[in-house]
BALUMGU-651489 format. One record per atom (N, C-alpha, C): residue number from 0; residue in three letters; chain; atom name; x, y, z. Coordinates in steps of 0.001 Angstrom, whole numbers, always signed. Each point is the difference from the previous one (the first is absolute). Layout:
// residues N
{k:NUM | r:ala | c:A | a:CA | u:X | v:Y | w:Z}
...
This chain:
// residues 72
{k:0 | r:unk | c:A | a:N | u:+241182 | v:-14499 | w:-41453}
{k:0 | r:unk | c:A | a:CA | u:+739 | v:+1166 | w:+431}
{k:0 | r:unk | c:A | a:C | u:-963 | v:+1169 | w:+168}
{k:1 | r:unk | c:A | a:N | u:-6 | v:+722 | w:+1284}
{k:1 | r:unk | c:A | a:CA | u:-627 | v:+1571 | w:+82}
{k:1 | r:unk | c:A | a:C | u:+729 | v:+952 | w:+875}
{k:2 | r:unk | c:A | a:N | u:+6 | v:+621 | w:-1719}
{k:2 | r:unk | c:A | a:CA | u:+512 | v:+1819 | w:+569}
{k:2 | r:unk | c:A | a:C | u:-13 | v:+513 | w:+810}
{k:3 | r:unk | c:A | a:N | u:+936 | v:+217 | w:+790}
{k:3 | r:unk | c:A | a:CA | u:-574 | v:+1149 | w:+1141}
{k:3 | r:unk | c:A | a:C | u:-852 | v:+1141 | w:-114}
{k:4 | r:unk | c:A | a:N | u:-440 | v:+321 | w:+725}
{k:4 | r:unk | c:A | a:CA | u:-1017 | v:+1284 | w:+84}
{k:4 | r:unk | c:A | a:C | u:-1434 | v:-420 | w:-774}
{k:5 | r:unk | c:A | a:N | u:-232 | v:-1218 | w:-515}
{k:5 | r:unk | c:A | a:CA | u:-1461 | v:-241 | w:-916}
{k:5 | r:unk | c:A | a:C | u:-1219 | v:+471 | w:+1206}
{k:6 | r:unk | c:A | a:N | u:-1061 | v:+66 | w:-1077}
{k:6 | r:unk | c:A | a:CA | u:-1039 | v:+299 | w:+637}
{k:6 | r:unk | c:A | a:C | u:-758 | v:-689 | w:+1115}
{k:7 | r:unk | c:A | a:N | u:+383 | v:-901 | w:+539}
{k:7 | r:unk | c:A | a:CA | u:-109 | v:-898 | w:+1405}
{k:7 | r:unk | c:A | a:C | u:+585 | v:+245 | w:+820}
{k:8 | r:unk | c:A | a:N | u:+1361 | v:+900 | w:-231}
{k:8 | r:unk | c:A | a:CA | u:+1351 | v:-435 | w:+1120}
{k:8 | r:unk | c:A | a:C | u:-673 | v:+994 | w:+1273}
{k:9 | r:unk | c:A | a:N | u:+339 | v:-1044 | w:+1091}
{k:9 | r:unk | c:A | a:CA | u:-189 | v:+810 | w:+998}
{k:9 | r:unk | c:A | a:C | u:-1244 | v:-921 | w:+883}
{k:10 | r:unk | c:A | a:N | u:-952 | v:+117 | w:-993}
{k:10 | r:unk | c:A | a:CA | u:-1862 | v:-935 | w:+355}
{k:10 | r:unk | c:A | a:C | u:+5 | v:-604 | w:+605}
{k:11 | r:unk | c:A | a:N | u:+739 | v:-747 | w:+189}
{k:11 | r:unk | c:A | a:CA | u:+12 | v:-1879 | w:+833}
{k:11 | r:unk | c:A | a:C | u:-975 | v:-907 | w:-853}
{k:12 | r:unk | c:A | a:N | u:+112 | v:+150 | w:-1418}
{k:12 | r:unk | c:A | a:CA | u:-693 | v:-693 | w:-707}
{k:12 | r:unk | c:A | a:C | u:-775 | v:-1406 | w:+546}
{k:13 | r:unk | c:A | a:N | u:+1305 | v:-805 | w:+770}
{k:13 | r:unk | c:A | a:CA | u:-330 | v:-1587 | w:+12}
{k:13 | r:unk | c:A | a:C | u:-886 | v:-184 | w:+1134}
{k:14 | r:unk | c:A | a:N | u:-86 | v:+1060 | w:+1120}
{k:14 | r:unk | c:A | a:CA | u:-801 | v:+19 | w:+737}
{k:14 | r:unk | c:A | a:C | u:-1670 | v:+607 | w:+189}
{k:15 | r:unk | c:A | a:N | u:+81 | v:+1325 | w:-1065}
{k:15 | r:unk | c:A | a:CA | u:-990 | v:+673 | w:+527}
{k:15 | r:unk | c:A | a:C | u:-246 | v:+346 | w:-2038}
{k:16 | r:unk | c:A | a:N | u:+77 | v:-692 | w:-771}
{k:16 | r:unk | c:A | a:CA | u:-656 | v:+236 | w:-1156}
{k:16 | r:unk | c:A | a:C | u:-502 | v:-1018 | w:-426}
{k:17 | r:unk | c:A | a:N | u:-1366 | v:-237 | w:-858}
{k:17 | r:unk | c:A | a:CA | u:-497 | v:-1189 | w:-371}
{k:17 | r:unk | c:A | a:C | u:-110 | v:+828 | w:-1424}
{k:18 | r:unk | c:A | a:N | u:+460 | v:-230 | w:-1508}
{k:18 | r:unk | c:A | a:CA | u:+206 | v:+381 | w:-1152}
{k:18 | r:unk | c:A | a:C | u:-872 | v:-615 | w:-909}
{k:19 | r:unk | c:A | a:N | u:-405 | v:+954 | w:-512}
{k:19 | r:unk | c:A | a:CA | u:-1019 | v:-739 | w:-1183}
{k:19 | r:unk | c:A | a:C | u:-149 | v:+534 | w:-919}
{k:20 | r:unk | c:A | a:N | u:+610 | v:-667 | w:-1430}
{k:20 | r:unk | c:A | a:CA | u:+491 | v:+213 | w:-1545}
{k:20 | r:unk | c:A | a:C | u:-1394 | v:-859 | w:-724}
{k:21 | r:unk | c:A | a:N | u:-141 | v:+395 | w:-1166}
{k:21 | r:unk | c:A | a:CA | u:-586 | v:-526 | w:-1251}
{k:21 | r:unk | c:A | a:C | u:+256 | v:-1003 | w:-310}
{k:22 | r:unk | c:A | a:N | u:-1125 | v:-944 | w:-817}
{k:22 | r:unk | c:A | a:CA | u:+358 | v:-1514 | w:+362}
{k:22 | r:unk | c:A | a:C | u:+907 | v:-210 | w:-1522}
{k:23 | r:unk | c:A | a:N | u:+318 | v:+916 | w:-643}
{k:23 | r:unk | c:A | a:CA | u:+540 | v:+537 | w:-1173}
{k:23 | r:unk | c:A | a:C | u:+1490 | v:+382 | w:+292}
{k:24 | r:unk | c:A | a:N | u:+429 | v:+217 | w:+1176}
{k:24 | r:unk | c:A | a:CA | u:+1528 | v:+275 | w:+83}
{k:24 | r:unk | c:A | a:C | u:+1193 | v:-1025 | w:-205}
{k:25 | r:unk | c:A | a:N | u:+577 | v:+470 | w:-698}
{k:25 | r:unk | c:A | a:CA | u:+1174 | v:-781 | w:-187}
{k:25 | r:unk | c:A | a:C | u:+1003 | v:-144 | w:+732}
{k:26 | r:unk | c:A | a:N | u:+835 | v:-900 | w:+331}
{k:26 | r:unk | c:A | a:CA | u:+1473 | v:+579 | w:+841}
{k:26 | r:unk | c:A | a:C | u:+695 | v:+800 | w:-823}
{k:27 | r:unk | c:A | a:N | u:+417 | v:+656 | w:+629}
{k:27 | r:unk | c:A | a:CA | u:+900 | v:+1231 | w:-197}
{k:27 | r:unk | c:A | a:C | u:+1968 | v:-325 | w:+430}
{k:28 | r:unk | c:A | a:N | u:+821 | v:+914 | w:-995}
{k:28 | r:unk | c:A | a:CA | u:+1372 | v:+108 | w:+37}
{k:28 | r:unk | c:A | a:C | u:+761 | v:+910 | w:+640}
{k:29 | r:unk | c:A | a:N | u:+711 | v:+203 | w:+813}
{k:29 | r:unk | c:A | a:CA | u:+425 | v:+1014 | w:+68}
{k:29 | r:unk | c:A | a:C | u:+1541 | v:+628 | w:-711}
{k:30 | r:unk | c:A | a:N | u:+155 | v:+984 | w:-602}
{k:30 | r:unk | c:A | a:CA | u:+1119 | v:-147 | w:-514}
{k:30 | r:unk | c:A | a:C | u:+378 | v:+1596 | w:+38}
{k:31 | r:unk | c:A | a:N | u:+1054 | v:+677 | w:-659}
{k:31 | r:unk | c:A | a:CA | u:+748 | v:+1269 | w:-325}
{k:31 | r:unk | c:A | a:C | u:-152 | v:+415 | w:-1175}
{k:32 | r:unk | c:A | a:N | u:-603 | v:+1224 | w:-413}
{k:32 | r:unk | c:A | a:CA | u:+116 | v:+475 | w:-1213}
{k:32 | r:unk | c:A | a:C | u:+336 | v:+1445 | w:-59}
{k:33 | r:unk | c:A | a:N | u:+1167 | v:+317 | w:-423}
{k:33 | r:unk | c:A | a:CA | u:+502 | v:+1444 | w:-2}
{k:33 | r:unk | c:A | a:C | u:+421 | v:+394 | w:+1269}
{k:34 | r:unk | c:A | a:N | u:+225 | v:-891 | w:+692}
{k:34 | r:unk | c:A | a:CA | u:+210 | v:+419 | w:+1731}
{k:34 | r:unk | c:A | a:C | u:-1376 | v:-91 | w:+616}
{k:35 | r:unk | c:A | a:N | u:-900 | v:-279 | w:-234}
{k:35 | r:unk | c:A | a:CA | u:-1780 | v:+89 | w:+780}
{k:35 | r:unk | c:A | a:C | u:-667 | v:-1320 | w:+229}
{k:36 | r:unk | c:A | a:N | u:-244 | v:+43 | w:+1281}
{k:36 | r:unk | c:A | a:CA | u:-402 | v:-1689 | w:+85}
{k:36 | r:unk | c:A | a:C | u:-1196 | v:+133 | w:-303}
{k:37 | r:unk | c:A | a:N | u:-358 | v:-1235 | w:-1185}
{k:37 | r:unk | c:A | a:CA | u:-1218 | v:-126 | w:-709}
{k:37 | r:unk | c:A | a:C | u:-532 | v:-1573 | w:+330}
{k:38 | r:unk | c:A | a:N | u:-1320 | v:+50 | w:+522}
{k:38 | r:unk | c:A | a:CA | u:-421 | v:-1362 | w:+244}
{k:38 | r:unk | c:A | a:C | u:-1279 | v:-18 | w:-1562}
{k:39 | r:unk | c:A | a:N | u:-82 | v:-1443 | w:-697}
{k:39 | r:unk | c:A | a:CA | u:-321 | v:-314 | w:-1070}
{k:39 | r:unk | c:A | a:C | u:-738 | v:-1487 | w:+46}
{k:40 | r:unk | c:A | a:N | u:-943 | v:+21 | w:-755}
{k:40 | r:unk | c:A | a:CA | u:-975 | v:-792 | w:+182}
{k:40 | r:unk | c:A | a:C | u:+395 | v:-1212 | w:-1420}
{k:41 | r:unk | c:A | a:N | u:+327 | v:-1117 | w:+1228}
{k:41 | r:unk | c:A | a:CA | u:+654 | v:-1131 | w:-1160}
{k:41 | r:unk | c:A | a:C | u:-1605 | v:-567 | w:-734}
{k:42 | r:unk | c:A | a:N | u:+320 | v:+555 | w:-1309}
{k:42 | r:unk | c:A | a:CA | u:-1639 | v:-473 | w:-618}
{k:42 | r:unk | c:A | a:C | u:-46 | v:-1602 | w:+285}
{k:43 | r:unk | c:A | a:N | u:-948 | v:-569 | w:-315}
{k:43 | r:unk | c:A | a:CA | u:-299 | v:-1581 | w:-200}
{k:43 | r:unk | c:A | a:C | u:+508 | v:-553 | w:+1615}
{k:44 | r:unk | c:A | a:N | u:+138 | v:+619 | w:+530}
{k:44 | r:unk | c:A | a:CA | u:+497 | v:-738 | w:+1755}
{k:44 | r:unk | c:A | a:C | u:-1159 | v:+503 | w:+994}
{k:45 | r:unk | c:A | a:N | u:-890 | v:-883 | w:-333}
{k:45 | r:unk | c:A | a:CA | u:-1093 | v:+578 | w:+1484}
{k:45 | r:unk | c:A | a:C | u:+621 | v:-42 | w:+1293}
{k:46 | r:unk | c:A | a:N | u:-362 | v:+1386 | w:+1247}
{k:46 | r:unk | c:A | a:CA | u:+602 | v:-428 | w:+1020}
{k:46 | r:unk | c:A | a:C | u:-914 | v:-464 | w:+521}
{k:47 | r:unk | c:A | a:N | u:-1026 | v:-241 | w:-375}
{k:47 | r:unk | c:A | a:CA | u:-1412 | v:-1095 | w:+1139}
{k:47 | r:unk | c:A | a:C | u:+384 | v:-1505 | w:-207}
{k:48 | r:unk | c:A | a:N | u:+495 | v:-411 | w:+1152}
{k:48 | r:unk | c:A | a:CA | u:+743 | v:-1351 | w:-17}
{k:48 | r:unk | c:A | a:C | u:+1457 | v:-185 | w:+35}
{k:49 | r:unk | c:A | a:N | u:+654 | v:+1137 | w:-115}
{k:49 | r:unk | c:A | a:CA | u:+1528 | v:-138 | w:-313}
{k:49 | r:unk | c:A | a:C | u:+532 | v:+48 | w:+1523}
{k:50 | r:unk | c:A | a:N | u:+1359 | v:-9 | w:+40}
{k:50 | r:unk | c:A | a:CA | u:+876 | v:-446 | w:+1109}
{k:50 | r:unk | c:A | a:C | u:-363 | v:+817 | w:+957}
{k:51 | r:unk | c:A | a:N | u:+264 | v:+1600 | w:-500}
{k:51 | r:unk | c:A | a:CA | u:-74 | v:+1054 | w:+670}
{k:51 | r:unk | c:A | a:C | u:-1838 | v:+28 | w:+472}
{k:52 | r:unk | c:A | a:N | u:-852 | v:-409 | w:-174}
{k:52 | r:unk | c:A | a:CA | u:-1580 | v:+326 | w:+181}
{k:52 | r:unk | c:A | a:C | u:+188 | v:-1167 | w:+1308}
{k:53 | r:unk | c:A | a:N | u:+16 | v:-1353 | w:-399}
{k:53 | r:unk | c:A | a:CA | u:+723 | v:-400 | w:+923}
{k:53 | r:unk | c:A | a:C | u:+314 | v:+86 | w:+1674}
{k:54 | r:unk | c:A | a:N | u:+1034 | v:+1145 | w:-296}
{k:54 | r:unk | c:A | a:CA | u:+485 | v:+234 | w:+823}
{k:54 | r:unk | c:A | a:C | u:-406 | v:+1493 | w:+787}
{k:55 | r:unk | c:A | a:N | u:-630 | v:+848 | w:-641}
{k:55 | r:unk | c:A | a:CA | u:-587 | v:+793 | w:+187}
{k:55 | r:unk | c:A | a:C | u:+1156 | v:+778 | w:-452}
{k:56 | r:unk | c:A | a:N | u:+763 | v:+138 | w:-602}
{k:56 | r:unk | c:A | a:CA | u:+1052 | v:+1226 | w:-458}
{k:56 | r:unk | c:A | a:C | u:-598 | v:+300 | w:-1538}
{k:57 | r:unk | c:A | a:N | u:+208 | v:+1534 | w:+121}
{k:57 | r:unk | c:A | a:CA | u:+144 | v:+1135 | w:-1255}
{k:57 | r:unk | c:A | a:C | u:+580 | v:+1171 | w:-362}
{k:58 | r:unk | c:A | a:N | u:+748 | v:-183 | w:-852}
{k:58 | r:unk | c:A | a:CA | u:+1042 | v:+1508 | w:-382}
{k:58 | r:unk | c:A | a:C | u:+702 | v:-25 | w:+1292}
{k:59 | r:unk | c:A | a:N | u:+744 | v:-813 | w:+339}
{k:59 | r:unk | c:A | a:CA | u:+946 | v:-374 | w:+907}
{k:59 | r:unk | c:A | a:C | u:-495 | v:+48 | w:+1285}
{k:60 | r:unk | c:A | a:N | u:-996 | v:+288 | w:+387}
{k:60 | r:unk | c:A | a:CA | u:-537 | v:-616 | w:+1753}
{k:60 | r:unk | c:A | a:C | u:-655 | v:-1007 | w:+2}
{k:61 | r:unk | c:A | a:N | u:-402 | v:-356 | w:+1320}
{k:61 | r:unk | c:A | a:CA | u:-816 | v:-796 | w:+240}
{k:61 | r:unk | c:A | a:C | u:-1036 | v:+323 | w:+596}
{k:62 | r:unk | c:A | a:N | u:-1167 | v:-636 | w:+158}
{k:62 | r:unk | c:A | a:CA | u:-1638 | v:+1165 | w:+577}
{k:62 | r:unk | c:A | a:C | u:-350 | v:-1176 | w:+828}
{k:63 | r:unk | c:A | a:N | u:-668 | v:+164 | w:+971}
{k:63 | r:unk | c:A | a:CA | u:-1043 | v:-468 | w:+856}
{k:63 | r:unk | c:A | a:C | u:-440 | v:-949 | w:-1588}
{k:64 | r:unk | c:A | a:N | u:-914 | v:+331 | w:-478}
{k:64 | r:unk | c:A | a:CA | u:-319 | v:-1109 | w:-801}
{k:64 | r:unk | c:A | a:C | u:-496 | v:+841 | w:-1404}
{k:65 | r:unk | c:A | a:N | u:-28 | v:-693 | w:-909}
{k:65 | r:unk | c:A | a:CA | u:+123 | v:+675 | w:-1819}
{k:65 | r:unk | c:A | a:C | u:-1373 | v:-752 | w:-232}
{k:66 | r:unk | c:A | a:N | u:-744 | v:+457 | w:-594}
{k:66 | r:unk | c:A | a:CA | u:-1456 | v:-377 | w:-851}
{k:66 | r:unk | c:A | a:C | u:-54 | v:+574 | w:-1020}
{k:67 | r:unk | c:A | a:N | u:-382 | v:-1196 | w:-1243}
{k:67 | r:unk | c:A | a:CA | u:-100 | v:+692 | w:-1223}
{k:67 | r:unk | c:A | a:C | u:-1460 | v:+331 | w:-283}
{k:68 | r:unk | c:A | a:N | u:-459 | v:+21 | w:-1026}
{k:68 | r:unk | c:A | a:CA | u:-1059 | v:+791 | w:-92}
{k:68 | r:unk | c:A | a:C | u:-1233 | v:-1229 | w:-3}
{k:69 | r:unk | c:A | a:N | u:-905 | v:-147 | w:+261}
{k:69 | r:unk | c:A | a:CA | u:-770 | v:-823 | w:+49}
{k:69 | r:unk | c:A | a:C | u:-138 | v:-1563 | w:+1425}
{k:70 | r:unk | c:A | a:N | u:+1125 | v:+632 | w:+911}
{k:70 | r:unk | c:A | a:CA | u:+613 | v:-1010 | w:+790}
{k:70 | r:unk | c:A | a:C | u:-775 | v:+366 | w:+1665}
{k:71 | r:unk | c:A | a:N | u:-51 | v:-1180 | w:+738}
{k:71 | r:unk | c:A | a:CA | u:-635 | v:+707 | w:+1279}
{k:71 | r:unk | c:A | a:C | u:+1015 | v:-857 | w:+893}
């Protein structure tokens, strides 16, 4: 799920961004707290290799392509 208005909206992420995170990032949650959408880093879940890396999606888009840290 992603929020409207996040810090991508608008970009054309899947076309014209190639993203590159720490080879240390985790997947992330998105959820509600107090009314404020808070995205949260699921400890012990690397996202280097997971569904979303994958697929090139993060914090609800999808990118041209995702590289973690150490990756070519």
């Amino acid at each position: 799920m992603k929020p409207p208005g996040g810090i991508f909206e608008g970009c054309g992420t899947r076309w014209m961004i190639d993203l590159v995170l720490s080879g240390e990032q985790n997947q992330m949650s998105f959820s509600q707290v107090e009314g404020k959408d808070v995205w949260t880093a699921d400890d012990g879940q690397p996202y280097k290799g997971s569904s979303g890396h994958m697929y090139s999606q993060f914090l609800g888009y999808t990118f041209r392509s995702v590289t973690c840290g150490g990756e070519h």
